[in-house]
N, CA and C of each residue as an Amber inpcrd file, in Angstrom:
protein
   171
   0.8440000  -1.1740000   0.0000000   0.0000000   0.0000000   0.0000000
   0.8880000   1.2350000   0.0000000   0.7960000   2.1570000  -0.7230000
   1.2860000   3.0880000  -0.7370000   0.4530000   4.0020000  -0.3000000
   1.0360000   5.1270000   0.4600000   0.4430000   6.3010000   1.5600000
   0.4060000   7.6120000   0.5460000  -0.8180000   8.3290000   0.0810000
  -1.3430000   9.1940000  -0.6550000  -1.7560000  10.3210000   0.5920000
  -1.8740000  11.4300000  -0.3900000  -2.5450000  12.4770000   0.3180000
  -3.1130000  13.8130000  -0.5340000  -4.3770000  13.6220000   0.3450000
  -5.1140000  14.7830000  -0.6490000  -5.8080000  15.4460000   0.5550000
  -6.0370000  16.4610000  -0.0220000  -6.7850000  17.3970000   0.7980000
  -8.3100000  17.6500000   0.3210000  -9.3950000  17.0580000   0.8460000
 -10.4270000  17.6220000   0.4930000 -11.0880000  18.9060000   0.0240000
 -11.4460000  19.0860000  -1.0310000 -12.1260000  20.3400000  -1.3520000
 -12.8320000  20.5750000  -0.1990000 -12.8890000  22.3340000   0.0860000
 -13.6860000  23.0430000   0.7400000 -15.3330000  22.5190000   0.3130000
 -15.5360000  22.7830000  -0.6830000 -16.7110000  22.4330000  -1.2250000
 -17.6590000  21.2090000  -0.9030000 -16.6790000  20.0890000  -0.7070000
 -16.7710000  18.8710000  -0.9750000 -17.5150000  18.2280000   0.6080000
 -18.8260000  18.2150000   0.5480000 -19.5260000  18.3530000   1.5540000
 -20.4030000  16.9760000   1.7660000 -20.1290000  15.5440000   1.2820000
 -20.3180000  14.5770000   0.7550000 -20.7820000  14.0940000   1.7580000
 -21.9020000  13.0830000   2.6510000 -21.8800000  12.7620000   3.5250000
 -20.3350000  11.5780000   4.0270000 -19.7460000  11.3200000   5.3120000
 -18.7090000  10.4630000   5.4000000 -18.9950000   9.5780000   6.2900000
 -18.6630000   8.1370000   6.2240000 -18.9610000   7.5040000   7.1320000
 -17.9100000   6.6760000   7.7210000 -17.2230000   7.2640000   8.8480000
 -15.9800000   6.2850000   9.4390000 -16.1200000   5.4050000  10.4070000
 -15.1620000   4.4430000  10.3030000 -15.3590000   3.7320000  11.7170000
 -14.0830000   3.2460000  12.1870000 -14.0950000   2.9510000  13.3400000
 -12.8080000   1.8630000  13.7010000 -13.1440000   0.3640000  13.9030000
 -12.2450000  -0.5480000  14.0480000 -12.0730000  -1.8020000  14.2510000
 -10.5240000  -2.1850000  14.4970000 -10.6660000  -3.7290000  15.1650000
  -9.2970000  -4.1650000  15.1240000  -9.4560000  -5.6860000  14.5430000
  -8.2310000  -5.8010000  13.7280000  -7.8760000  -7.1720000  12.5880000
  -6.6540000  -7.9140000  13.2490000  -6.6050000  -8.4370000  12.3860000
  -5.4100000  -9.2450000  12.5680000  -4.4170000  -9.4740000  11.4310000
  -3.4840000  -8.2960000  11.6390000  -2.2010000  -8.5620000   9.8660000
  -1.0070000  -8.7650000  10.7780000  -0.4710000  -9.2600000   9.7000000
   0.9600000  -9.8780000  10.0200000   0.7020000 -10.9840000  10.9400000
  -0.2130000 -11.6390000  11.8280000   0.1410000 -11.9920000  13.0360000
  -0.1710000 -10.9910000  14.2480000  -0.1920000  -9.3950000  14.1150000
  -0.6260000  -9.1130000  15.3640000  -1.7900000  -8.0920000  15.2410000
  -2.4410000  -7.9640000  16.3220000  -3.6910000  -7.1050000  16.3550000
  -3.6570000  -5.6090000  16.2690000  -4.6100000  -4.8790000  15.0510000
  -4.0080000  -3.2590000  15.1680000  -5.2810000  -3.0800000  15.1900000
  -5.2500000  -1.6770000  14.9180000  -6.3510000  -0.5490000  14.9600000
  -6.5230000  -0.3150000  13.5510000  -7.5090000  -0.2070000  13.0860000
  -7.8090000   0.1400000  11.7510000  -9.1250000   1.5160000  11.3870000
  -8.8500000   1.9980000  11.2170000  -9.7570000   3.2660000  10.9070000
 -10.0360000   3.6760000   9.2590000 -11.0740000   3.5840000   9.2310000
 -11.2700000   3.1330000   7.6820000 -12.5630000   4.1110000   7.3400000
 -12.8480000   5.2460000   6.2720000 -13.8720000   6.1580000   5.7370000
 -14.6300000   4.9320000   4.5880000 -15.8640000   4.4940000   4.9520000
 -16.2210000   3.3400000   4.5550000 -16.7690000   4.4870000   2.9850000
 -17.0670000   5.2670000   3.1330000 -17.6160000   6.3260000   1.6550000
 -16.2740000   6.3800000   0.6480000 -15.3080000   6.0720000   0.7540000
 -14.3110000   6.5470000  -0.3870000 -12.7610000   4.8140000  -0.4320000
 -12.8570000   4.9920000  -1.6310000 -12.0380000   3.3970000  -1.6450000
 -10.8540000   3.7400000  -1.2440000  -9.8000000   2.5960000  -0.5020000
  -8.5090000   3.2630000  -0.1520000  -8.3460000   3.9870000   0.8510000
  -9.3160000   4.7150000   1.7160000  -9.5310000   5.4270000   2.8080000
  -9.6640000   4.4220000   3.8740000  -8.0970000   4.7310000   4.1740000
  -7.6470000   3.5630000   5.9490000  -6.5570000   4.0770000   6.6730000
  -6.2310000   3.8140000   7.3720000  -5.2250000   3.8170000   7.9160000
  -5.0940000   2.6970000   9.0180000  -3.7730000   2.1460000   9.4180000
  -3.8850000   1.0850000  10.5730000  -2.4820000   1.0980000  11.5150000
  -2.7760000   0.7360000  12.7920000  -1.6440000   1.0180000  13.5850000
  -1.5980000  -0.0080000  14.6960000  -0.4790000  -1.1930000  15.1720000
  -0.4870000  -2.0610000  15.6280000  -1.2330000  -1.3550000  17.2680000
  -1.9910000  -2.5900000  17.7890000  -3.1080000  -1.9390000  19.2030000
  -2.2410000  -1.5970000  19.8500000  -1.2230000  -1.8120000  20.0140000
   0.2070000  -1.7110000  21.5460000   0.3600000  -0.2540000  21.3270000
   0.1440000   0.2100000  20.2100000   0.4490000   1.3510000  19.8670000
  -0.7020000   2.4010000  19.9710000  -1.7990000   2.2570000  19.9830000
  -2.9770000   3.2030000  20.0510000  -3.2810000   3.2600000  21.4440000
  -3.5130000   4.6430000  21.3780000  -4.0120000   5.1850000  22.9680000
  -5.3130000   4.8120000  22.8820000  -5.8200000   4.7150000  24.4600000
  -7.0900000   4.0350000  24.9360000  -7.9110000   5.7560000  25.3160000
  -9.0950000   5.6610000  24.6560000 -10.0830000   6.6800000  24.6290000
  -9.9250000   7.6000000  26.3300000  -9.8350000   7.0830000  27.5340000
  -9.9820000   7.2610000  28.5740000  -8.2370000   8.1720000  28.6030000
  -7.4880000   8.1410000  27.8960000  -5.7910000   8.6670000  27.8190000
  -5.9060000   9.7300000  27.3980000  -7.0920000  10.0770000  26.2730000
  -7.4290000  11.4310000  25.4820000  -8.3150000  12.4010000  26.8030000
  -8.5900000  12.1350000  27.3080000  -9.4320000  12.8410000  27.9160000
  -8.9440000  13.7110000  29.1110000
């Protein structure tokens, strides 16, 4: 996968629908955050590595 970047038009007012989940690649468990409205729209980061909602606050 190669890592792209665009910037949404101002305009571009589309409804979006994101979510998270966690998978299983390589062998270990990550975080996956994925804009289910546009193809290619993910990102993922092994769980050891993502802060727990209660850390943000």
């Amino acid at each position: 996968m190669m890592p792209h970047r665009r910037s949404v038009e101002r305009g571009d007012e589309s409804p979006r629908e994101v979510t998270a989940a966690t998978d299983e690649i390589g062998g270990r468990r990550h975080l996956v955050i994925a804009d289910l409205t546009r193809d290619e729209a993910w990102l993922s980061m092994p769980e050891s590595e993502a802060s727990m909602l209660a850390e943000w606050r």
